[in-house]
N, C-alpha and C positions, 0 to 999 in steps of 0.2 A: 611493478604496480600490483595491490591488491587487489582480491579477486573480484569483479564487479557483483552485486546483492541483485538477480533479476526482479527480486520482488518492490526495488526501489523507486521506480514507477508507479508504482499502487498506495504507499507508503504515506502516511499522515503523521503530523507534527504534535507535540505536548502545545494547547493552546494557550498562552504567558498572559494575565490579565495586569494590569498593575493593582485591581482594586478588589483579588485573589486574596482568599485568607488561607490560612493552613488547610483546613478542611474541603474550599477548592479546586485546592492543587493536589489534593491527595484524592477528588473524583476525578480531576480531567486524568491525570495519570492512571486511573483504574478503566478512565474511556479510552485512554490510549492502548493501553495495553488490549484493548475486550478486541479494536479496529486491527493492531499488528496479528493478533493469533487470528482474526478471519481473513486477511490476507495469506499468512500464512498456512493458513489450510483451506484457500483455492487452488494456492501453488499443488497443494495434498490430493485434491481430490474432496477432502472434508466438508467445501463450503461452496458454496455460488457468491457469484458476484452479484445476486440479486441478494444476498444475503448481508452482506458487507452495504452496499446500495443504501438497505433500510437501516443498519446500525449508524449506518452517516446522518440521514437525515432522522432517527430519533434522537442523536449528538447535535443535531442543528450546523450538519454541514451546508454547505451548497452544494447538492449533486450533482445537479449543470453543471457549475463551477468542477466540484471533482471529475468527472469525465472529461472535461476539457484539458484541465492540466495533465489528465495521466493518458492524454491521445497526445500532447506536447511532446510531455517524456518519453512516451514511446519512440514518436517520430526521432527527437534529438538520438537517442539510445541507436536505432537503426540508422541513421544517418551517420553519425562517428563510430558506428560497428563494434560497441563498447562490448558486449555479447561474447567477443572475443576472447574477452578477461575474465566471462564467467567460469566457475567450476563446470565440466560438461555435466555432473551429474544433476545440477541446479536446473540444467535444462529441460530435463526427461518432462516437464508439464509443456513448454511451448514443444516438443514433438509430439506431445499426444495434441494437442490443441490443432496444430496442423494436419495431422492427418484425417 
């Protein structure tokens, strides 16, 4: 099995409109990408979650909506002990987190 992405709980989707012209699909992709690098650098240190939080809802996420489904995923993730499959060094945020 590959190695499971712990950041794949916090993780957001390219949003597919049908009535999407080139131009966009070539913003929600520069939105997606702004959401994965401030995911990625909470994992770092770099960012808050209060940071990512406001990039959502200036994308016209549902925050509610987003903290619910990534309190799901969590739980799923802990309940089938997927963690297990992570690289240990992927870790080193949820042990500072916990300490």
């Amino acid at each position: 099995m590959a190695d499971f992405d712990p950041t794949l709980p916090l993780m957001t989707f390219f949003r597919n409109n049908p009535d999407y012209d080139r131009l966009d699909e070539v913003e929600e992709m520069g939105a997606l990408l702004q959401r994965q690098e401030l995911v990625n650098k909470i994992f770092t240190g770099q960012a808050s979650l209060d940071e990512l939080l406001d990039c959502l809802n200036d994308q016209g996420f549902g925050v509610d909506d987003f903290i619910e489904s990534t309190e799901e995923e969590l739980e799923y993730v802990q309940e089938n002990d997927l963690l297990r499959f992570a690289d240990p060094s992927d870790l080193e945020f949820f042990a500072m987190a916990t300490q």
